[in-house]
N, C-alpha and C positions, 0 to 999 in steps of 0.2 A: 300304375299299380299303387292300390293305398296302403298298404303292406300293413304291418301290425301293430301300431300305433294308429294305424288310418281305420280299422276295422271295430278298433273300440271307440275310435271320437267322431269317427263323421258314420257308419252304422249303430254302433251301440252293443257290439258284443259285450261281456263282461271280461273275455280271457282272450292274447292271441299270441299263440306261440309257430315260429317259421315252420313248412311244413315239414321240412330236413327233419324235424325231432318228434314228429307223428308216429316213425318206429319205436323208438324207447318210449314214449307216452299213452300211446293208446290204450296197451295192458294193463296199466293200471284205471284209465278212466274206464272200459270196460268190466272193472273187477267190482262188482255187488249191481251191475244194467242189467233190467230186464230183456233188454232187446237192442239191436241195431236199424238205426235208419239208415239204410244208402241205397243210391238208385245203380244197381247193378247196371253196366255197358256207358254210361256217362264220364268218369273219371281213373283215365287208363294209371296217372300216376299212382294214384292211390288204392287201385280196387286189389290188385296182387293181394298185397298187406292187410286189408280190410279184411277178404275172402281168409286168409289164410289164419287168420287171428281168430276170425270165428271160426273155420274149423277144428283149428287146435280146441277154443273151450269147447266145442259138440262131441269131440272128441274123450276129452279129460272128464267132463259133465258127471257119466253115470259112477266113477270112480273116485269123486271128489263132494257126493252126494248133493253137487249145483245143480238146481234146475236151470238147461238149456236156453242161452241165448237163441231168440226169432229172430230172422234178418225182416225188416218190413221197408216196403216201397214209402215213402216218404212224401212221391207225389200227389196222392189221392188226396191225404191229408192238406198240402198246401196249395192244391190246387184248388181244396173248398175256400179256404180261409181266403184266397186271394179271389171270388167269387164276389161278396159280398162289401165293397167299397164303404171305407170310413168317409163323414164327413169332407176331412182334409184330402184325401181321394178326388172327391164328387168335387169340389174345388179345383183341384188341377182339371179332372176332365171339361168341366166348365170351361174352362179356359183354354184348353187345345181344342174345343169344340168354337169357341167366338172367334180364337185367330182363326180358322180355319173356313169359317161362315164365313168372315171378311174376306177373303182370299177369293171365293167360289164370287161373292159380287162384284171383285174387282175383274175377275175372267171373264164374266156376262156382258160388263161393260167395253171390254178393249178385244173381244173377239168379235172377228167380221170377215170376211169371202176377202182368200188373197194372203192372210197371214199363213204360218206354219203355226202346226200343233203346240210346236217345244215353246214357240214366244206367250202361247197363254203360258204356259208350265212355268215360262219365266218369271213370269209375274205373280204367278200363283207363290213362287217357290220365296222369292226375292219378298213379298210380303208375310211368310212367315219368317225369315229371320231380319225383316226391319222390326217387326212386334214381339221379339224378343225370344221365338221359340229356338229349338234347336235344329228346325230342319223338319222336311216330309218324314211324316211316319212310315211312308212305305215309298214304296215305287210310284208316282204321278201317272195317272193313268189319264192321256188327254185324247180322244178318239173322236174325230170326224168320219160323218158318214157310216159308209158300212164298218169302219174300225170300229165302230163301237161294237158289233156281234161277237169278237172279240174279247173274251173277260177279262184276260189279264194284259190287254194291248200296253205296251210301253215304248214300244217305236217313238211314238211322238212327232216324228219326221214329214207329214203329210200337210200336202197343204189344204185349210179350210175352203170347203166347195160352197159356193150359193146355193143354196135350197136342202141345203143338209142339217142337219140336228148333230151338234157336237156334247159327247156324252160327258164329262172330268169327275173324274173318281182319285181326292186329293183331301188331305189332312196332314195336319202338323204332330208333332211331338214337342209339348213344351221340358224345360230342365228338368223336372223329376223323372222323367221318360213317361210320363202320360199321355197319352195319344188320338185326335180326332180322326173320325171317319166318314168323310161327307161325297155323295156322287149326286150330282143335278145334270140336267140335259135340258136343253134350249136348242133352238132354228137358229142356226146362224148369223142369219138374214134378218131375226129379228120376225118372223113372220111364221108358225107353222104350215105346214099343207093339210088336207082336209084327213089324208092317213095317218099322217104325224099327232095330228091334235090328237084323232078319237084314238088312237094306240099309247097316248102321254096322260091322257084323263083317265084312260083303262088305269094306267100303272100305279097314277096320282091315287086311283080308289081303291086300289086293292093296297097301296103303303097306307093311306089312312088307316084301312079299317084294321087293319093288320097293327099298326103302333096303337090303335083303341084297344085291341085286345090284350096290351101290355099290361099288367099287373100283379099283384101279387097273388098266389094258388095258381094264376096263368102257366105255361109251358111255353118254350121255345118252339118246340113241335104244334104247340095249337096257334100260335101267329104263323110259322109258315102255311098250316093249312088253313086258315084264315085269308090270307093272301091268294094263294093258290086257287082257291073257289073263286075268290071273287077274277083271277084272272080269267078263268075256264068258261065261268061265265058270260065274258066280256067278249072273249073273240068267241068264241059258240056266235052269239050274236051279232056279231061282225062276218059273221062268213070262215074265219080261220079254221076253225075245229067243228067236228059234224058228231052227233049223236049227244046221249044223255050226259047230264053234269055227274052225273053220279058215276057213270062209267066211266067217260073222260080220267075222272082222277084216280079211278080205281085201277086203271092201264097206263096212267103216265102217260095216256095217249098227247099232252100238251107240253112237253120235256123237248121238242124241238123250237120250242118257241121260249123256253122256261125254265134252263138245265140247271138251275143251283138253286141253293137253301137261302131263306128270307134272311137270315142272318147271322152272327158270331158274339159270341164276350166280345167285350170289348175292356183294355185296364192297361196295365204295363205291357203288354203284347196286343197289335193292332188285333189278329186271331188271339187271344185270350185264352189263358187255360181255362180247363176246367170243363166237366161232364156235361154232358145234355141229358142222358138214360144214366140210370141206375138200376142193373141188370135191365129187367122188364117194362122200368116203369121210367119218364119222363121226370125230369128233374122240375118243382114245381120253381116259378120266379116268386123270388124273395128282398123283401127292400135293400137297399145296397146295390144288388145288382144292375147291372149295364148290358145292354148288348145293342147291335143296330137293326136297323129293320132297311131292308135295300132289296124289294118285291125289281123286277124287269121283264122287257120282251126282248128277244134279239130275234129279227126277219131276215135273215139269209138261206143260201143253200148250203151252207158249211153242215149241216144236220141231216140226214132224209125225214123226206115226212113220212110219218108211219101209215101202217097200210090200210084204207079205210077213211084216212084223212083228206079235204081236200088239197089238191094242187095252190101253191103259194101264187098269185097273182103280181106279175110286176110291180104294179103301181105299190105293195107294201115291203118290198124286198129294199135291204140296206137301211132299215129304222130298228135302231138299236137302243133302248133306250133303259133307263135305272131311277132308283131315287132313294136316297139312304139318308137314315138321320140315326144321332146315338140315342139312344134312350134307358134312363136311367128310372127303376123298378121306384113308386115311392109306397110309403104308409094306405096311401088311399088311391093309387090307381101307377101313374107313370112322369116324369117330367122330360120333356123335350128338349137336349142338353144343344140341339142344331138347329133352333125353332128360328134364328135370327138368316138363315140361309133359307130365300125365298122359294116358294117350290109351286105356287096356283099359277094353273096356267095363260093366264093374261099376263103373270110378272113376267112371264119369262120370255115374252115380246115385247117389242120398244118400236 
């Protein structure tokens, strides 16, 4: 706890007083406010007092000739402000974004048919705090095989098979709590199969073009459908999905191969606050901002295929695969804060 000596020198408040004397003090900080910030249902010690303080002035208001303190959510406001990343921001991200990079080449390197999932995780984990971070930003996500169809696999417990593609969805959080977001997928073996490639080139094309359309007036909603097309596309072509592109996405008909959004903020929370829609309309990207771009396929039967679709063929079931880089909104287009974490698919055979 930094207590209130700690809240003025290492945050920067101007005043702190314990909270014990928030009764007696509030009345008067409230007396000449236009309004209250608090996020009602978050803060059970304090909300009684809060609520009751302003009903008393809404009460007293029309007989004391005040105009009426507003209660206002608090979060809208700092959830924008925490949207768009200062300088020294883009800094820290930088830098949970390169330990992080390093981490994903040391995994490619010491993973191989025979190990367990958790000893990449070791390594992964164990190199961000030799580099100085605090530790995984999230949960290690290390998925062999069909675990990878699995979004939020954390088992980790499996052992690496020959001829499988291991997915790691893995970033660091350096001391300020800034936090990298990085998922690549590689052949085990060292070697793709012929469904592995053309379903990792699909993903590799539809994450380029998807991190190309990052920019500023861009949308988050227009790089997922961005992405999204060019998947639909891809396996249409391949045999996975039957009928028009235009249909396809207009039915969701590709959501058993596809089920989640190209991506999140990304800042002091791995999900990030802060709006995508404002009411009707898509929030546009604006410099500062971060988010990631992590387009995928998962071929299992954990989905049904919809009706109309054809039947999934052995030979592509248990190719689970992602590819996620942070990307940070610039002046003139986008910069690739995970560019140093290798992603063409000859790197990713040895």
């Amino acid at each position: 706890r930094w207590g209130c000596e700690g809240a003025v020198d290492t945050f920067g408040a101007c005043l702190a007083h314990p909270l014990a004397e928030l009764p007696e003090r509030l009345p008067a900080y409230l007396r000449g406010a236009e309004g209250i910030a608090f996020r009602v249902g978050r803060h059970p010690a304090v909300e009684p007092l809060v609520l009751k303080t302003w009903a008393h002035q809404l009460d007293r208001a029309p007989r004391s000739g005040s105009a009426a303190l507003g209660l206002v959510a608090p979060c809208p406001i700092l959830h924008a402000l925490r949207l768009r990343k200062s300088e020294e921001e883009l800094a820290l991200l930088r830098q949970a974004a390169r330990i992080s990079a390093e981490a994903h080449e040391l995994a490619r390197a010491v993973a191989r048919p025979g190990l367990k999932e958790r000893q990449v995780q070791a390594v992964i984990e164990q190199h961000f705090l030799e580099r100085g971070a605090r530790g995984p930003a999230y949960g290690s996500i290390v998925a062999g095989g069909d675990n990878a169809c699995v979004l939020h696999y954390t088992a980790n417990n499996a052992e690496l098979r020959d001829g499988d593609l291991l997915l790691i969805d893995a970033g660091c959080s350096v001391s300020d709590y800034y936090n990298g977001d990085i998922t690549r997928t590689f052949p085990i073996n060292g070697r793709f199969s012929g469904e592995q490639r053309a379903l990792y080139e699909l993903v590799l094309a539809a994450q380029e073009a998807a991190v190309a359309a990052v920019g500023p007036g861009a949308t988050a909603e227009g790089v997922h459908d961005t992405a999204v097309r060019v998947l639909v596309e891809g396996l249409r072509e391949l045999g996975l999905l039957r009928g028009s592109v235009e249909d396809l996405i207009a039915q969701g008909s590709y959501r058993h191969l596809y089920m989640h959004r190209t991506g999140h903020w990304l800042g002091l929370d791995v999900h990030d606050v802060g709006a995508y829609r404002l009411g009707e309309r898509p929030v546009d990207l604006e410099t500062g901002m971060v988010l990631t771009v992590e387009p995928g396929l998962y071929v299992s039967d954990r989905l049904p295929v919809p009706e109309g679709q054809p039947a999934i063929d052995d030979r592509w079931k248990g190719i689970g695969i992602r590819i996620e880089d942070d990307v940070a909104v610039t002046d003139h287009g986008h910069e690739v804060l995970t560019a140093s974490a290798l992603k063409a698919a000859a790197a990713m055979e040895r």
